[in-house]
C-alpha positions as CSV (number, residue, x, y, z in Angstrom):
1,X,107.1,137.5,103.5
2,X,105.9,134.5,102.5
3,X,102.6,135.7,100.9
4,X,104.7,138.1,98.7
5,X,107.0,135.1,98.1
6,X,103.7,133.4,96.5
7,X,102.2,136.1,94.7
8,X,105.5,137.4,93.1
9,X,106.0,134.1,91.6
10,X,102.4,134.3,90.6
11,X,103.3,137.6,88.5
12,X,106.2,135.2,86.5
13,X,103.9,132.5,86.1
14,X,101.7,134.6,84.2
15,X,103.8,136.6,82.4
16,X,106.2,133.5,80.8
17,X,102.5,132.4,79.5
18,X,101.6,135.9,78.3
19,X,104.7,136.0,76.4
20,X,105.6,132.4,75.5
21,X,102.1,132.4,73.2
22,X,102.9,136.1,72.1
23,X,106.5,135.6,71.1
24,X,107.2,132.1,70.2
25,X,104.2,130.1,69.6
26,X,102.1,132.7,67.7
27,X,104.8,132.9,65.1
28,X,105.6,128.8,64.5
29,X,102.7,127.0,66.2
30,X,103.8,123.5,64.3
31,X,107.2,123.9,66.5
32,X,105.5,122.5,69.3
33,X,102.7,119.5,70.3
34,X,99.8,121.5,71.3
35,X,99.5,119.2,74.6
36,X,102.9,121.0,75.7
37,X,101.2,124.0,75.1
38,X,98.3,123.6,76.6
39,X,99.9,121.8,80.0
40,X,101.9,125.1,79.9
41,X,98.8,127.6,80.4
42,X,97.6,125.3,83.0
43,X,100.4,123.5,85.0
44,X,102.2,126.0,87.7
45,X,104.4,123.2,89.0
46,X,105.5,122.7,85.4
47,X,106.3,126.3,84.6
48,X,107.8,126.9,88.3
49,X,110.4,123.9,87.2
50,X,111.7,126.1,84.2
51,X,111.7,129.3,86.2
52,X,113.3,127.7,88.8
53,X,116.0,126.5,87.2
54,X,116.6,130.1,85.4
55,X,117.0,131.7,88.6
56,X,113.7,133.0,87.8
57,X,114.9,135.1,84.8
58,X,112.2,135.5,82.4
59,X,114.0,135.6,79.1
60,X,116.6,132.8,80.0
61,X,113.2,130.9,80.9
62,X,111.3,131.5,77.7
63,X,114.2,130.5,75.9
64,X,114.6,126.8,78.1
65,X,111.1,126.6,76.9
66,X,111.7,127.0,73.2
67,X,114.5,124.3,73.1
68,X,112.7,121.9,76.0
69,X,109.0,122.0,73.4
70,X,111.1,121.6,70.0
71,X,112.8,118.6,71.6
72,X,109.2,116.9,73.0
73,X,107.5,117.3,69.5
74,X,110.8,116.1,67.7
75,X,110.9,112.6,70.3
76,X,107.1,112.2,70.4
77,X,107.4,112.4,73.7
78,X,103.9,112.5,74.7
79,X,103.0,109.3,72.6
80,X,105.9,107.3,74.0
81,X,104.9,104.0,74.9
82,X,106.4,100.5,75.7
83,X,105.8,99.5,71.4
84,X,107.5,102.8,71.1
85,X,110.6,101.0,72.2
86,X,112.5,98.2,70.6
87,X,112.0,95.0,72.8
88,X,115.6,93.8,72.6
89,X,115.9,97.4,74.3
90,X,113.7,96.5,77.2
91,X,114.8,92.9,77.9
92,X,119.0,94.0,77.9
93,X,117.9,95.8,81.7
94,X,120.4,98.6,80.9
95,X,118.2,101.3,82.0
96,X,115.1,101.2,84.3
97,X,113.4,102.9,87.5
98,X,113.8,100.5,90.6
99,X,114.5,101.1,94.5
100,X,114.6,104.8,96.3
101,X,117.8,106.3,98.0
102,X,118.3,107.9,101.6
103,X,116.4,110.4,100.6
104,X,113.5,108.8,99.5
105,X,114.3,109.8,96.0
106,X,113.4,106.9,93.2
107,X,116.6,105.2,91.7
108,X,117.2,105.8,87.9
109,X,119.5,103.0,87.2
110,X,122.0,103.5,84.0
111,X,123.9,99.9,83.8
112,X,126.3,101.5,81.1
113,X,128.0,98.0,80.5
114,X,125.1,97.1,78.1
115,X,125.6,100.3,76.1
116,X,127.4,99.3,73.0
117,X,128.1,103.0,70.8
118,X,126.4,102.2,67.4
119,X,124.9,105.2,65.7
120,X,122.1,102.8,64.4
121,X,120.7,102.4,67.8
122,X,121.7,105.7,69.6
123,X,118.1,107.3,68.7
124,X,116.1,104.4,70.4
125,X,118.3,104.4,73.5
126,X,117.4,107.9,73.8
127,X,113.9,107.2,73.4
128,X,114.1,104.7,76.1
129,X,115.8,107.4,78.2
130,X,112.8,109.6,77.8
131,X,110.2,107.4,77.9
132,X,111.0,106.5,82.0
133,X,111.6,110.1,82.4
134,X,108.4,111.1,81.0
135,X,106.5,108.0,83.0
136,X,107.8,109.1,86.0
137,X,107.1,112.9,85.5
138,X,103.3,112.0,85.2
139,X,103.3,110.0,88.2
140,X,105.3,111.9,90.3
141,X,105.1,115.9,89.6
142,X,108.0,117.4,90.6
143,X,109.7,115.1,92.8
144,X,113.3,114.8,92.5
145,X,115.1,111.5,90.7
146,X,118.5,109.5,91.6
147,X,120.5,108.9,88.6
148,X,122.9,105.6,89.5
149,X,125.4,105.4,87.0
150,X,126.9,102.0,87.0
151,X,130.3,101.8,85.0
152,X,131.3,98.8,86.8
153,X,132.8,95.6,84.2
154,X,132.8,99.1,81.7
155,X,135.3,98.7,78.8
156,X,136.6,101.5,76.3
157,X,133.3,100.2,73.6
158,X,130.7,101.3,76.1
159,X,131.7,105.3,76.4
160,X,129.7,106.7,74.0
161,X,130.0,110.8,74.8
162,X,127.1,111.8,72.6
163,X,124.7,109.9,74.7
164,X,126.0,111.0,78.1
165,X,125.4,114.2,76.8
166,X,121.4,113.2,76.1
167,X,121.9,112.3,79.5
168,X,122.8,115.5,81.0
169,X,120.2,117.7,78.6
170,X,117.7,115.9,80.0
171,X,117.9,117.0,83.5
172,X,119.7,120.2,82.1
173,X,116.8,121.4,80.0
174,X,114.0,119.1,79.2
175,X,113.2,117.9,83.1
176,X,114.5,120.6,85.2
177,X,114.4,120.7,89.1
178,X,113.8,116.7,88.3
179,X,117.7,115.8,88.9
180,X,118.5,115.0,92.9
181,X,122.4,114.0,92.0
182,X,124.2,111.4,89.6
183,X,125.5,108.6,91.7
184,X,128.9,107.4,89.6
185,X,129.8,104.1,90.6
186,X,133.0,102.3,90.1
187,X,134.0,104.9,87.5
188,X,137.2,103.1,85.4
189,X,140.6,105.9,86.0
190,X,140.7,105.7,81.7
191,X,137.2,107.6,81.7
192,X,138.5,110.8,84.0
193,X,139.2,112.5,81.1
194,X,135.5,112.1,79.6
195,X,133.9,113.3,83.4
196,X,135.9,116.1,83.1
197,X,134.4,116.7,79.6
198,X,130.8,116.0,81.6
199,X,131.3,118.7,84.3
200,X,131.9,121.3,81.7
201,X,128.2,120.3,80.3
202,X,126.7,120.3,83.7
203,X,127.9,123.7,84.7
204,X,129.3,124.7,88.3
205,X,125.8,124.6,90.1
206,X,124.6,121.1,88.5
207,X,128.6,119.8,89.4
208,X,128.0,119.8,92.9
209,X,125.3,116.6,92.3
210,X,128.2,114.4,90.8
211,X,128.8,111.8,93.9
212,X,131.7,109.6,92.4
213,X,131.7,106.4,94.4
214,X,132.9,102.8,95.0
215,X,131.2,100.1,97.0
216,X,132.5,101.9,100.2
217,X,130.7,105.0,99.6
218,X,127.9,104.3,97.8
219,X,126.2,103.6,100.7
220,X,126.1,107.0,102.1
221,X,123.6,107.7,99.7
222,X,121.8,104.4,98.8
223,X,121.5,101.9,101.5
224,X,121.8,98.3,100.9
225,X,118.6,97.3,100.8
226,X,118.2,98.9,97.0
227,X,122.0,98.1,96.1
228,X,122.6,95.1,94.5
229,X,125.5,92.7,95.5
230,X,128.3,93.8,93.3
231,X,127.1,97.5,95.0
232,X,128.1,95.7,98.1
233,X,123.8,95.5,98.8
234,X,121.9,92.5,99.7
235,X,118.4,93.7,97.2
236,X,117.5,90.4,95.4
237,X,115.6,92.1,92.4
238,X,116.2,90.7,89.3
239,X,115.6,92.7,86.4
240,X,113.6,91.0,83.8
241,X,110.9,92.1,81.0
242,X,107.9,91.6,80.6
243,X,106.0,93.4,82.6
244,X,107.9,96.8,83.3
245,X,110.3,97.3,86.0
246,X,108.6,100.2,88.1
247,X,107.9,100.1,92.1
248,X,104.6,101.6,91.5
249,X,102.6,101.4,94.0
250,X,98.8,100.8,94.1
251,X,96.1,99.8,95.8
252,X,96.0,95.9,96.7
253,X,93.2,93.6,96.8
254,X,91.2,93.5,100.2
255,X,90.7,90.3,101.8
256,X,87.3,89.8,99.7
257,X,88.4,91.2,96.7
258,X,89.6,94.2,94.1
259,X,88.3,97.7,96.4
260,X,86.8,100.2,94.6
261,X,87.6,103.0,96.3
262,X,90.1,103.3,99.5
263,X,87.3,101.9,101.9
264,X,86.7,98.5,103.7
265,X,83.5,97.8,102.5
266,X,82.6,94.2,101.5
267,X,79.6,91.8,100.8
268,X,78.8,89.5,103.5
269,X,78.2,86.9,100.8
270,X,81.8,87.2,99.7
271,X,83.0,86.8,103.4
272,X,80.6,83.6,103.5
273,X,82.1,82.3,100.2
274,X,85.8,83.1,101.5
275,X,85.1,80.9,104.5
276,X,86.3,78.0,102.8
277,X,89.7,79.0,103.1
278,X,92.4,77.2,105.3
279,X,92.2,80.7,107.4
280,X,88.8,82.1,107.4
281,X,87.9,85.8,106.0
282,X,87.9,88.2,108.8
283,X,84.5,89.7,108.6
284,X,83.9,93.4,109.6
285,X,82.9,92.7,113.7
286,X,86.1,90.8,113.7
287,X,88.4,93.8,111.7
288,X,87.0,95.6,114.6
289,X,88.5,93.5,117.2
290,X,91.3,92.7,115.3
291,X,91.9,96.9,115.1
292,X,91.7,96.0,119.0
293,X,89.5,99.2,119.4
294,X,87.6,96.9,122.0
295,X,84.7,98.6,123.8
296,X,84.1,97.1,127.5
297,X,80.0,97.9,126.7
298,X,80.3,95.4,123.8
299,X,77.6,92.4,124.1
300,X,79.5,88.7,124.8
301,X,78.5,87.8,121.0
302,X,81.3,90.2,120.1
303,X,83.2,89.2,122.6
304,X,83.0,85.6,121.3
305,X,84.0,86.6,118.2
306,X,86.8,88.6,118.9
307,X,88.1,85.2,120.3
308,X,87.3,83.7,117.2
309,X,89.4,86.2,115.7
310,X,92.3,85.4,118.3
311,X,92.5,82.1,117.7
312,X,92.5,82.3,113.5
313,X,95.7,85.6,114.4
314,X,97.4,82.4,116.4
315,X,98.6,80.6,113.1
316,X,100.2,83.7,111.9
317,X,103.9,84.1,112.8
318,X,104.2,87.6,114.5
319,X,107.2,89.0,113.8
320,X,109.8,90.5,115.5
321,X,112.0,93.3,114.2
322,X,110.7,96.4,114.1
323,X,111.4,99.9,112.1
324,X,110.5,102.8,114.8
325,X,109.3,105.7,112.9
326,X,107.8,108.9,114.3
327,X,104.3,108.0,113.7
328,X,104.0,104.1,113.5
329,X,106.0,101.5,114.6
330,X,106.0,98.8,112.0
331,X,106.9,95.3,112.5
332,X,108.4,93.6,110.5
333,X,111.2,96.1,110.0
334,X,112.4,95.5,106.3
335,X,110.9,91.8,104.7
336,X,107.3,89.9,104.9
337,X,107.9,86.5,105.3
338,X,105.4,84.4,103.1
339,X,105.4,80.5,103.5
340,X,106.0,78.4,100.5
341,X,102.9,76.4,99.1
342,X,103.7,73.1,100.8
343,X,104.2,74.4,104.3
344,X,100.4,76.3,103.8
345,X,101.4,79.1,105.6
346,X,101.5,81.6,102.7
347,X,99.6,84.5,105.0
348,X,101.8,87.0,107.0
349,X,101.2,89.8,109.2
350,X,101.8,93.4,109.3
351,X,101.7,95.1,112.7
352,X,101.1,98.6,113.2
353,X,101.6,100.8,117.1
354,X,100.7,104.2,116.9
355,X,103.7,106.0,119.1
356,X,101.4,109.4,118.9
357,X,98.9,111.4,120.7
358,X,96.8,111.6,117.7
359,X,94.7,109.2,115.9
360,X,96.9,108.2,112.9
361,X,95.1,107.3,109.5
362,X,97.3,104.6,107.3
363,X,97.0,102.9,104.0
364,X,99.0,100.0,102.3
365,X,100.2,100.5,98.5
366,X,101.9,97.6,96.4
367,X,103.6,97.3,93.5
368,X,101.6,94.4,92.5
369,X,97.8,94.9,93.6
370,X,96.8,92.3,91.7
371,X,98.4,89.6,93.3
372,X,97.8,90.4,97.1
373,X,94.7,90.5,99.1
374,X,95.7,93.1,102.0
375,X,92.9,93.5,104.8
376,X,92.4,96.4,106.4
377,X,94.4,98.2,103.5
378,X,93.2,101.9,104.3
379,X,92.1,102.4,108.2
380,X,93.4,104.2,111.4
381,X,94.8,103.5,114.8
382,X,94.0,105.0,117.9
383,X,96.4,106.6,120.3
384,X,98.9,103.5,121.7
385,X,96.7,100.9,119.8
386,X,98.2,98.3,117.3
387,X,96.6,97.4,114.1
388,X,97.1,93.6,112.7
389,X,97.0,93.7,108.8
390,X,96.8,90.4,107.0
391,X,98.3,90.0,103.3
392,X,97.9,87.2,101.4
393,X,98.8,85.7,98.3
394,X,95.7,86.1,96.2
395,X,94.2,83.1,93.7
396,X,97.3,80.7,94.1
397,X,99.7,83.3,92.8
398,X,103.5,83.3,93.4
399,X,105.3,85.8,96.0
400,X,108.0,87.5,94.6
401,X,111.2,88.7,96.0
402,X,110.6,91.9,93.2
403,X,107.4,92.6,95.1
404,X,107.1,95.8,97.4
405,X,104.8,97.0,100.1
406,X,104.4,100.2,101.0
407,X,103.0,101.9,104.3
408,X,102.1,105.4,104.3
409,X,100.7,107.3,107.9
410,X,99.7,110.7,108.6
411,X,99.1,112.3,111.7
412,X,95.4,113.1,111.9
413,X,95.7,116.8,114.4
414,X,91.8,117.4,114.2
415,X,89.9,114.1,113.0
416,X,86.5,114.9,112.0
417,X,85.9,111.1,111.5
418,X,87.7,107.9,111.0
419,X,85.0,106.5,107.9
420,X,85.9,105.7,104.5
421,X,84.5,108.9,102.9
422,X,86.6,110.9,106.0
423,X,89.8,108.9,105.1
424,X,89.4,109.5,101.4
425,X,89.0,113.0,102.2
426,X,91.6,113.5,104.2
427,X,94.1,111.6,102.5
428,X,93.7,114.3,99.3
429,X,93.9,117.2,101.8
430,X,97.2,116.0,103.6
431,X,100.4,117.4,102.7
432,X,103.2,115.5,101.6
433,X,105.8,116.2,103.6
434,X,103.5,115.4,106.4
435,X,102.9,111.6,105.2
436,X,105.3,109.1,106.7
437,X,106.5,106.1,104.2
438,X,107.8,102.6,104.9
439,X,108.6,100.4,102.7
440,X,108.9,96.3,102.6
441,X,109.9,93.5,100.9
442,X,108.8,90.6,100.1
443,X,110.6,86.6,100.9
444,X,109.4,83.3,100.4
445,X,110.7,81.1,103.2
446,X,110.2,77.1,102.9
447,X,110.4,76.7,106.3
448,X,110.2,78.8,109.7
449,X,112.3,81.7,110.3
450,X,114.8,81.6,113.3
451,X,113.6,85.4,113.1
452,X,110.1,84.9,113.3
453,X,107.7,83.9,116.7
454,X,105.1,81.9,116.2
455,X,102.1,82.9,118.9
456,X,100.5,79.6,119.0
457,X,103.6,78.1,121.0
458,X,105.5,81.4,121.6
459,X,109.3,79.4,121.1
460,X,112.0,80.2,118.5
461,X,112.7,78.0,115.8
462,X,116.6,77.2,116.8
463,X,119.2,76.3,114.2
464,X,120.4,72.4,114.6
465,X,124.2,73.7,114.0
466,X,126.0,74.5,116.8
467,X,127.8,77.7,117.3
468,X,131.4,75.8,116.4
469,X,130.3,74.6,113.3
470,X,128.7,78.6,112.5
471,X,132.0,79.6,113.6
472,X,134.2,77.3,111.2
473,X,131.5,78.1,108.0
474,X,132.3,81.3,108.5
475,X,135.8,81.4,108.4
476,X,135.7,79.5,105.3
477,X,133.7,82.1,104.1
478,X,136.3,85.0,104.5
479,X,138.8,82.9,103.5
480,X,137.2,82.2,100.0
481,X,136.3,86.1,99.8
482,X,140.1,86.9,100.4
483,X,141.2,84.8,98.0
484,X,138.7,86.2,95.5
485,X,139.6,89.8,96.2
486,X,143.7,88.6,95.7
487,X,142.1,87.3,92.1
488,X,140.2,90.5,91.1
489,X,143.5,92.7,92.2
490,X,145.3,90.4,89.9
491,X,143.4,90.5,87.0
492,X,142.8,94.7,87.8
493,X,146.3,94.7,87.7
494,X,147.3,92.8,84.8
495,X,144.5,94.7,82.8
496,X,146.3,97.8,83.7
497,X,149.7,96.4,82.6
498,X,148.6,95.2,79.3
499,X,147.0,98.6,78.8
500,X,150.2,100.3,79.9
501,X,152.2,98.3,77.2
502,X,149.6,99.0,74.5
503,X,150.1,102.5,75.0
504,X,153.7,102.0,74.4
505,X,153.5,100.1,72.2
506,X,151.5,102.8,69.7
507,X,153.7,105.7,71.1
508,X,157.0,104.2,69.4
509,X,155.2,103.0,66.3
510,X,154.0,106.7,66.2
511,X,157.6,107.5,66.6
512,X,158.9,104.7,64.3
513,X,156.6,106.0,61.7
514,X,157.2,109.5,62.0
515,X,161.2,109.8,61.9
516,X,160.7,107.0,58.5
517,X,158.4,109.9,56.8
518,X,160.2,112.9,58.2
């Protein structure tokens, strides 16, 4: 069934080529940027997208095609770049990639209170709008996007219909199968008029992917971690530009050094040089025992210097929480704790247990590679065994709380090898769905965490306020936040009033007017 499955769609594939350069580009070639054509003869995923979204109909297809190219050539969309876009555009932070949802889905944030409707700048917000769309189809082919519409502190000057309407066509016709569902959040009661316009331009299939929300139920989709605060979220990101705002993740440094592939390989002179380091460079005998892969036939040298190793992993605070997933356990759970400067403990830990029967390979992506040294960043774990990983600040540079690390494990059913060029292998043979992600933040903490264990004396860091004192902060706390809801309903309602009376206001000078003339 399933082999059918494949080869019928094969047929399509080949026949919306066949008659896409028969029908429409043999006629008008200049209609379309020969790249799109091109991709189009050679990209299955591309041209399943389309047919997918056409209910594999041919002719509905070919005719999504026709609009989706035209619009491509007309935008440029292939030579979008960052100059391609006004700065003032980039630096406002109304629309940018950041975070992932329950799903795993990247966020495609739309804050739509700095969107001021101006025909002079319409055509560069929509360029902006396709330029993250395009970066993201070319990274990630095919997988689907969370829109996150934020019409929170929205007034009357920010709906701008036209736009929304960019909005929709994009995932309508020009990205199809790209769209996961539009998140609307703290949508204003004046705008249900203009949704209801938005639903007719979705259609009844695409309606279904509309999740109107407030701070209560935005979480069912998003959890808090990627929400910011007035989302009810506790994510400390920042938006600011330059550089781009984009959790992509790459390779890091290792601990000697930018990698050149995916391996651990590194000069002994570079370890020798790295020495000088308040913590010493962990050399490849001591990875070894720091993998704790210990062999009992190991000679005492090794043995000595896997007590080297134990003594430099003793400075290190080992954390504590842990996220249990179904092939690692990782620890910490949800933030790396990096020590400021002045305290000189700017190193943290990763811990890996492999909870499988298998040996499972791993490798460590961040979304600033530059910055971190991560050691080992690509390796496996044996059944049961833990893996340390040390990640460090590289060349005096600054954590930040925008920073992300990502884990990502698969299972490895029939190993045939554990060496770089096996892992590099394997990792481009793996399917998708069977690599496991994690994904971390990054804190700076000027002191220890009351969270945190530190293995050289194995004792909590206790809080000098006593539990009374917690108790009456806190109280003061809800009392303040009461008190500031009681405001906000005010100042909702009063907003509501004086809109009320405006209304009424231009109904009976309608009226006035009219009975004067009539």
């Amino acid at each position: 069934m399933a082999e059918n499955h494949a080869q019928n769609k094969a047929k399509l594939i080949s026949e919306i080529r066949r008659r896409f350069e028969a029908e429409y580009v043999t006629d008008k070639p200049e209609k379309y940027d020969p790249r799109d054509v091109e991709r189009l003869q050679q990209d299955d995923n591309w041209v399943e997208s389309y047919l997918h979204w056409r209910h594999n109909v041919v002719d509905e297809t070919l005719k999504m095609l026709d609009e989706s190219f035209q619009w491509r050539k007309e935008f440029s969309v292939n030579d979008l770049n960052e100059s391609s876009i006004p700065r003032w555009l980039l630096e406002i932070g109304g629309i940018y990639l950041h975070g992932y949802d329950k799903e795993g889905n990247k966020l495609f944030w739309i804050r739509v209170k700095y969107h001021i409707k101006d025909q002079k700048t319409i055509l560069d917000k929509k360029k902006l709008i396709a330029f993250w769309l395009e970066r993201y189809a070319k990274r990630e082919n095919g997988k689907p996007i969370t829109v996150m519409f934020d019409l929170s502190e929205t007034g009357l000057n920010s709906i701008d219909m036209d736009f929304v309407r960019f909005i929709i066509n994009c995932f309508k016709v020009y990205y199809p199968k790209y769209l996961s569902k539009m998140v609307i959040f703290d949508m204003p009661w004046i705008m249900n008029a203009a949704f209801k316009i938005v639903k007719s331009w979705l259609g009844p299939e695409a309606v279904s992917l509309l999740k109107f929300t407030s701070k209560n139920e935005v979480q069912d989709y998003v959890s808090v971690e990627y929400l910011p605060p007035h989302m009810g979220g506790t994510d400390p990101f920042k938006y600011s530009y330059p550089p781009l705002v984009d959790d992509d993740f790459q390779t890091p440094l290792c601990e000697n050094g930018p990698i050149a592939s995916e391996d651990e390989t590194s000069s002994k002179e570079d370890i020798e040089s790295d020495g000088k380091e308040t913590l010493e460079t962990i050399s490849n005998e001591e990875q070894t025992a720091l993998l704790k892969k210990t062999n009992p036939a190991e000679s005492t040298p090794k043995a000595e210097e896997s007590e080297k190793v134990d003594s430099k992993l003793k400075t290190f605070k080992k954390p504590l929480s842990v996220f249990k997933g179904p092939l690692l356990h990782i620890s910490p759970a949800e933030e790396l704790y990096f020590g400021s400067t002045e305290s000189g403990e700017k190193k943290t830990l990763i811990v890996l247990t492999n909870v499988t029967k298998n040996i499972v390979a791993f490798k460590v992506r961040t979304t600033a590679p530059e910055k971190y040294r991560v050691k080992p960043s690509n390796s496996s774990c044996d059944p049961g065994a833990s893996v340390d990983i040390v990640v460090s600040p590289h060349g005096g540079l600054t954590v930040s709380a925008q920073d992300r690390f990502l884990i990502m494990a698969a299972e490895m059913e029939q190993p045939s090898g554990t060496g770089p060029a096996e892992l590099t292998q394997f990792w481009k043979e793996v399917p998708r769905n069977k690599v496991m992600e994690h994904r971390l933040r990054c804190h700076t903490v000027e002191s220890n965490k009351p969270n945190t264990l530190t293995l050289k004396d194995n004792a909590l860091n206790m809080s000098d306020k006593t539990s009374e004192d917690i108790y009456l902060q806190l109280n003061r706390l809800l009392e303040s936040n009461r008190k500031l809801e009681d405001q906000v309903q005010r100042c909702i309602w009063f907003q509501q009033l004086l809109l009320a009376l405006t209304m009424l206001l231009l109904a009976f000078a309608v009226s006035f007017f009219y009975s004067l003339y009539s």
